[in-house]
C-alpha positions in Angstrom: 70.9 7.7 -67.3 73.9 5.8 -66.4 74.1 1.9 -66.2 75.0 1.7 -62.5 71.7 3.9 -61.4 69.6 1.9 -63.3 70.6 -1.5 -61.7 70.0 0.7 -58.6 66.4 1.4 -59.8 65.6 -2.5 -60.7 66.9 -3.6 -57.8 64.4 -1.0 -55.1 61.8 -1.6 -57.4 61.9 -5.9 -56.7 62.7 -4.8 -53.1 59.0 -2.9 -53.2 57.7 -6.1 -54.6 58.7 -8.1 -51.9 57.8 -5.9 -49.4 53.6 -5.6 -50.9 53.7 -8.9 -51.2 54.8 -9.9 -47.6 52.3 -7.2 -46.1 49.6 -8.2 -48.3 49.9 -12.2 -47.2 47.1 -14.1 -45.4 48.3 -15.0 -42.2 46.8 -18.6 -40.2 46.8 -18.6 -36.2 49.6 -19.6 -34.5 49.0 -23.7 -35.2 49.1 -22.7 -39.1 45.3 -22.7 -39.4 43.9 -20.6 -42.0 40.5 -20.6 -41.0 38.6 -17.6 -41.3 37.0 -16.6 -37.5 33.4 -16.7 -39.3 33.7 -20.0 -39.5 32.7 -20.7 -35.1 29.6 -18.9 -35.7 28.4 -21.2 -38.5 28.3 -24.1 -36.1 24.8 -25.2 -34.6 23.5 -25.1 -31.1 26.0 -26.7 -28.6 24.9 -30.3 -27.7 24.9 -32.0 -23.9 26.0 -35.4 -24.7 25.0 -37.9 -22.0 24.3 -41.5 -22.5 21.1 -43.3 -21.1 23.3 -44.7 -18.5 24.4 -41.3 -17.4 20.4 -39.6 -18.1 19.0 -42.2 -15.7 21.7 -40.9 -13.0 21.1 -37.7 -12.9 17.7 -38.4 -12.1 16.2 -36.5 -15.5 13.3 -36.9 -16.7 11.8 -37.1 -19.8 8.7 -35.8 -21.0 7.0 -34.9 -24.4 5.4 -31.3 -25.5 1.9 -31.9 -25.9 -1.3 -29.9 -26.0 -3.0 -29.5 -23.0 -5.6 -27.8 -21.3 -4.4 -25.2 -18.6 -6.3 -23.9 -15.9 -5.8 -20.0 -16.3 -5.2 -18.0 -12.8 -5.7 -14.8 -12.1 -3.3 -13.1 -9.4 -4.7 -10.2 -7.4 -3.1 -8.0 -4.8 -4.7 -7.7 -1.4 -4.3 -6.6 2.5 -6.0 -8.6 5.5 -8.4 -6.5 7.4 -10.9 -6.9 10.1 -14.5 -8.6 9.9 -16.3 -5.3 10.0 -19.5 -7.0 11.4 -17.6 -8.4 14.0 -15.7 -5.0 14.9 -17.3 -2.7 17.1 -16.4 0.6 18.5 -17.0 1.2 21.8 -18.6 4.9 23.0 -19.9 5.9 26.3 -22.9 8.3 24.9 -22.8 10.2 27.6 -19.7 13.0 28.7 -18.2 12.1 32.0 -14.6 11.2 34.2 -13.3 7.7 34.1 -13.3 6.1 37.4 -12.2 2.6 36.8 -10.2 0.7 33.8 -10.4 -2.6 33.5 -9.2 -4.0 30.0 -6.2 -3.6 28.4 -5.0 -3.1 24.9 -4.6 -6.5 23.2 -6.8 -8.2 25.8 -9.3 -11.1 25.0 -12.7 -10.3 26.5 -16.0 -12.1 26.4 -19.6 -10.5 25.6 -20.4 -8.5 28.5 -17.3 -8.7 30.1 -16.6 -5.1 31.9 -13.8 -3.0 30.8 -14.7 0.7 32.5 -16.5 2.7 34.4 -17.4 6.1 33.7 -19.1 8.6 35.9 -21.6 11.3 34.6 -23.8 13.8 35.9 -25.9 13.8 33.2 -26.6 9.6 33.8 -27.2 10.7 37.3 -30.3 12.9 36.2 -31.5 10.3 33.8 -31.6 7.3 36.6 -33.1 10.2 39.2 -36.0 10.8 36.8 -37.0 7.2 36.7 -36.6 6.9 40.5 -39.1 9.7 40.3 -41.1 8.3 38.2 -41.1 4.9 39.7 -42.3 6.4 43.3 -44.9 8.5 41.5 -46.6 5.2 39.7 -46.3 3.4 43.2 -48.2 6.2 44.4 -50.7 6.1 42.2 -51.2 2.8 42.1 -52.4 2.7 46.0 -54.6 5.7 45.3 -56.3 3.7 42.5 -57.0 0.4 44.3 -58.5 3.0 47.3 -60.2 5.0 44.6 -61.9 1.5 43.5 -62.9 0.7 46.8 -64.6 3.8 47.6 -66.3 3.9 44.4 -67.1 0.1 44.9 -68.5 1.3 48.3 -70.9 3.6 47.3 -68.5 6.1 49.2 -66.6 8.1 46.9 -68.0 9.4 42.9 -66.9 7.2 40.0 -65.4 10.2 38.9 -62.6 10.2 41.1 -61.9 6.4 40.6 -61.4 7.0 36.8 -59.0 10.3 37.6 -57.4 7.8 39.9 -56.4 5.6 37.0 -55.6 8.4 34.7 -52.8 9.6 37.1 -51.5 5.8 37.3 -51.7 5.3 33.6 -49.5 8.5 33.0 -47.1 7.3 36.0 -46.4 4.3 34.1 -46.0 5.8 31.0 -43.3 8.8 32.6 -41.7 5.2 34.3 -41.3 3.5 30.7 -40.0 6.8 28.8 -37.7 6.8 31.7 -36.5 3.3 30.7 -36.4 3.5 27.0 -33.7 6.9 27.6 -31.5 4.6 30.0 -32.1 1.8 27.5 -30.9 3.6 24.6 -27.9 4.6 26.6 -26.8 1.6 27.5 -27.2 2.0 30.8 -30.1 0.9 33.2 -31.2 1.5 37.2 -28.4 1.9 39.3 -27.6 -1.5 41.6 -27.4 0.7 44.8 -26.8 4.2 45.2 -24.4 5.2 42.4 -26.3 6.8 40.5 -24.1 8.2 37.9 -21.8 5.3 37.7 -21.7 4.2 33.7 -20.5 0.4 33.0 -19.1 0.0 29.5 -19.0 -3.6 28.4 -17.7 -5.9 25.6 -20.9 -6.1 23.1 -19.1 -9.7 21.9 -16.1 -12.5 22.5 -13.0 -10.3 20.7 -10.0 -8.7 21.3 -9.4 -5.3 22.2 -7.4 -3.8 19.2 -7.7 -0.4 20.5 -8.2 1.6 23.7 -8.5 5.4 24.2 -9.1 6.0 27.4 -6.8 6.3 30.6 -7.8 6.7 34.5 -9.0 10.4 36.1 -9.6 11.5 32.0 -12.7 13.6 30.8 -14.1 11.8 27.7 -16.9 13.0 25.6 -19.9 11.5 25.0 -19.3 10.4 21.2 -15.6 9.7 22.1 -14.4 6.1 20.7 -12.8 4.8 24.0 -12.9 1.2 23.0 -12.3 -1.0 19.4 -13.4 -4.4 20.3 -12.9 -7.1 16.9 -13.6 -11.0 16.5 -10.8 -12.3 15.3 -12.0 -15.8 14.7 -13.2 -14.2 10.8 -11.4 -11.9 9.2 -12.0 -10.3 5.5 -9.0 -10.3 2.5 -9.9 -7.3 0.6 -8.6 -6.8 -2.6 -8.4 -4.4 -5.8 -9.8 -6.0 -9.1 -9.1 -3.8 -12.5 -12.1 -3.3 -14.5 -10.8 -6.0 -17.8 -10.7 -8.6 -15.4 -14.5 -7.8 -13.8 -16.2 -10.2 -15.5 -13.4 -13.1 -14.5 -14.2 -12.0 -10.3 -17.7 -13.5 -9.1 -19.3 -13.7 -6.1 -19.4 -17.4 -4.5 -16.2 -18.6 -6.5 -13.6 -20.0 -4.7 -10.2 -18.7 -4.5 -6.4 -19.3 -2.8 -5.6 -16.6 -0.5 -1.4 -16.1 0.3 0.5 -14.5 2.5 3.2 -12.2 1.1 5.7 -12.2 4.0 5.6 -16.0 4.8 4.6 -19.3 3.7 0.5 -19.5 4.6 -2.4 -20.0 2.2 -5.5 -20.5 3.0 -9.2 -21.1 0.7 -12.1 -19.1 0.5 -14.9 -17.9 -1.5 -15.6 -14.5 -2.9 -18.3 -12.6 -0.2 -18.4 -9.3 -2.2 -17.6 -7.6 -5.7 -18.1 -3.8 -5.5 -20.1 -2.3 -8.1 -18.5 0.9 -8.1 -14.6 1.8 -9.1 -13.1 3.9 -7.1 -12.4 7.4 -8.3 -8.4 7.4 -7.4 -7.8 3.5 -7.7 -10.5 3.1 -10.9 -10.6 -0.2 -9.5 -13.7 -2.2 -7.6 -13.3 -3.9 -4.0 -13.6 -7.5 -4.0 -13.7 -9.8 -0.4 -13.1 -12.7 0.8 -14.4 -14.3 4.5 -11.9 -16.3 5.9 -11.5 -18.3 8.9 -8.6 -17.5 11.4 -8.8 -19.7 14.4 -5.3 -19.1 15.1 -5.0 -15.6 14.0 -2.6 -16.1 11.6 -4.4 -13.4 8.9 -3.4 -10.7 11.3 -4.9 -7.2 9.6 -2.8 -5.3 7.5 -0.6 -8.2 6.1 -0.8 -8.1 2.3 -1.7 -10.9 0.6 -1.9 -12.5 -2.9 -6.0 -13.8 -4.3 -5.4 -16.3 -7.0 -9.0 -16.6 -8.8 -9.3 -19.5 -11.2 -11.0 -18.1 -14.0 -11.7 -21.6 -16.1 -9.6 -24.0 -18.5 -8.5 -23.3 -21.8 -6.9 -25.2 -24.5 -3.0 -24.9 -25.0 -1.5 -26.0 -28.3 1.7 -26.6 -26.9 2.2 -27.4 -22.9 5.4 -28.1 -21.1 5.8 -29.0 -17.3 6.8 -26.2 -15.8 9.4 -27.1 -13.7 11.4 -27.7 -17.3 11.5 -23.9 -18.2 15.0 -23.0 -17.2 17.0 -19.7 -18.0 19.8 -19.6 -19.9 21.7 -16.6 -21.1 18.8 -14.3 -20.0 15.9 -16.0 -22.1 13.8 -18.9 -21.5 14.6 -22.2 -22.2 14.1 -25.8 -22.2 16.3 -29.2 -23.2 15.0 -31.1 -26.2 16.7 -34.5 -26.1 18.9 -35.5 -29.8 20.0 -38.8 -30.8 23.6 -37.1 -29.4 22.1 -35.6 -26.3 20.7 -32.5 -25.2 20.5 -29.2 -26.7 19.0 -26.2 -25.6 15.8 -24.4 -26.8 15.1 -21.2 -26.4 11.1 -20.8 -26.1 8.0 -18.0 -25.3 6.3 -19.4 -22.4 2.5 -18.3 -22.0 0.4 -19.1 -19.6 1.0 -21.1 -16.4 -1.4 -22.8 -13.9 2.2 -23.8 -11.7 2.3 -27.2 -13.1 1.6 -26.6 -16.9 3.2 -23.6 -19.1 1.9 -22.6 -22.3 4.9 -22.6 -25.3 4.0 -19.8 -27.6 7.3 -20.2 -30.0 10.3 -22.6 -30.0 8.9 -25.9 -29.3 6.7 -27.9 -31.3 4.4 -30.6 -29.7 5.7 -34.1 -29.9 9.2 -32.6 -28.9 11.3 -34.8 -26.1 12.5 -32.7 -23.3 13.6 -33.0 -19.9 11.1 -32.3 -17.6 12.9 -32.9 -14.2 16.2 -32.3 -13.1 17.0 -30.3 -16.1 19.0 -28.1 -14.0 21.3 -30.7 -14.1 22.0 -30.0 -17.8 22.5 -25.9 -16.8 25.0 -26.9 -15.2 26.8 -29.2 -17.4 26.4 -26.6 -20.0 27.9 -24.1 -17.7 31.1 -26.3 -17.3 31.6 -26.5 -21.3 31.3 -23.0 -21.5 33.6 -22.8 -19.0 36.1 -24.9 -20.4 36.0 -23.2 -24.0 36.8 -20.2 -22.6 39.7 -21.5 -20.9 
């Protein structure tokens, strides 16, 4: 090898050199700092830093996590329905033609107000056998008191007297059966000479929720023409699983709400079914409540809440503090620098306590009003790093 090829060697092999060694250099961000990334992470939880002055402004409050005891609710689902003893459905008992309508659907009646008339043949037979029967004891009541006399006179044999009373006592009984069929049709004598005319009347003050009947129409005799329902009471039925049974007794009270707008009302527990149901495998619990406004209008769906007792709570928060930050529960404990947030497991909550399973330990200083006023700060930091 010549001396001119290997200068040429010495000299690419320092070129290589350089070259590794510029690739291989650590490089710092465009300020020059050589800081490895890692190095953000390793910083602790970001900290609100407000001064008294500043706390006391934004109207927060502070609190401290203590134990507490918590009044545990249970929430059941449930639909409004009507007062089943103070629904009634009204039938005619007996086939006939409607002749005259007088009640309308959604119509408030009072107890024996009239709301049709229906005529019937077979009403007409019943009311001409107790006419019958009514002329026949007349009869034989003036053949008995001229039986008497005769007999009393010495005129006629006692005999006949005592047939005499016979035939009355069997009129009277034909003209009491005759009753009793008219009475158990709801129907008595006829006022004048419509015999077959049949008055259906309101058995109670309600409203008429349905109606299945219409002018000129044939109905049957165990046709539901009428649905007649107090709606001063009505009943909040609701499904109970079988763990929470023994938590659901009669006589306790509860909070019924309403689903689709603001309206509670209280009550007390009227029934707990003994039986689950084959398809729900749940039991039918009621409650009675009062509607004298008819607010609970059947079929809304409500909420029960059935306080089921206190318990002890090793940890309690207000629960208005609970806020949610990136997803997870949270509250602000309060540094000597500030705020800082801590994520927590709530438990159970009675709406004004909550139950801290994990993240806060009791004698911690949070903010327990107004701490959305830190979510918000906290959102404008994070805003500004980003930027």
């Amino acid at each position: 090898m010549s001396k001119k090829q290997t200068i040429i060697i010495a000299v690419m092999a320092v070129i290589a050199l350089l070259l590794a060694a510029f690739i291989l250099k650590p490089r710092g961000d465009a300020h020059g700092d050589s800081a490895p990334p890692a190095a953000a992470h390793a910083a602790g939880p970001e900290t609100i830093a407000l001064s008294e002055a500043q706390v006391k402004a934004a109207g927060i409050v502070l609190a401290t996590a203590a134990p507490a005891q918590i009044s545990t609710i249970l929430t059941l689902p449930g639909e409004i329905r009507f007062n089943e003893d103070r629904t009634a459905h009204v039938v005619p008992k007996l086939a006939g033609v409607v002749v005259a309508v007088h009640a309308e659907l959604g119509q408030t009646v009072k107890r024996g107000q009239l709301l049709a008339v229906v005529a019937s043949s077979a009403l007409s037979e019943q009311r001409s056998e107790l006419l019958s029967a009514q002329r026949r004891l007349a009869l034989a009541s003036t053949t008995l008191e001229r039986e008497r006399k005769l007999w009393q006179d010495k005129i006629s044999a006692e005999q006949d007297y005592l047939q005499a009373r016979q035939a009355m006592n069997e009129a009277d009984i034909a003209v009491q059966n005759a009753k009793q069929k008219l009475s158990v049709l709801g129907a008595g004598a006829a006022a004048g000479t419509q015999l077959n005319q049949l008055q259906l009347r309101a058995p109670f003050d309600g409203v008429v929720m349905e109606k299945h009947l219409a002018l000129g129409e044939a109905i049957k005799e165990d046709a539901n023409v009428f649905t007649i329902s107090d709606l001063s009471t009505v009943w909040a039925d609701f499904a109970v699983p079988p763990q929470d049974l023994n938590r659901v007794r009669g006589g306790e009270s509860v909070i019924v709400r309403a689903s689709a707008f603001d309206a509670q009302a209280s009550g007390k527990i009227s029934y707990v079914g003994s039986l689950l149901g084959e398809e729900t495998r749940t039991a039918n619990a009621r409650v009675a409540l009062a509607n004298p406004q008819r607010a609970w209008r059947p079929g809304l769906f409500v909420n029960v809440d059935v306080q089921s007792g206190l318990s002890e709570a090793a940890v309690t928060v207000i629960a208005g503090a609970l806020q949610t930050v990136d997803g997870q529960p949270a509250v602000f404990v309060r540094t000597a620098q500030g705020f800082v947030v801590q994520t927590v497991k709530p438990g159970r909550s009675d709406g004004k306590l909550t139950e801290i399973l994990q993240g806060l330990s009791a004698g911690a200083v949070y903010a327990a009003a107004n701490s959305y006023v830190l979510k918000a700060e906290l959102g404008k930091d994070s805003a500004e790093h980003e930027h």
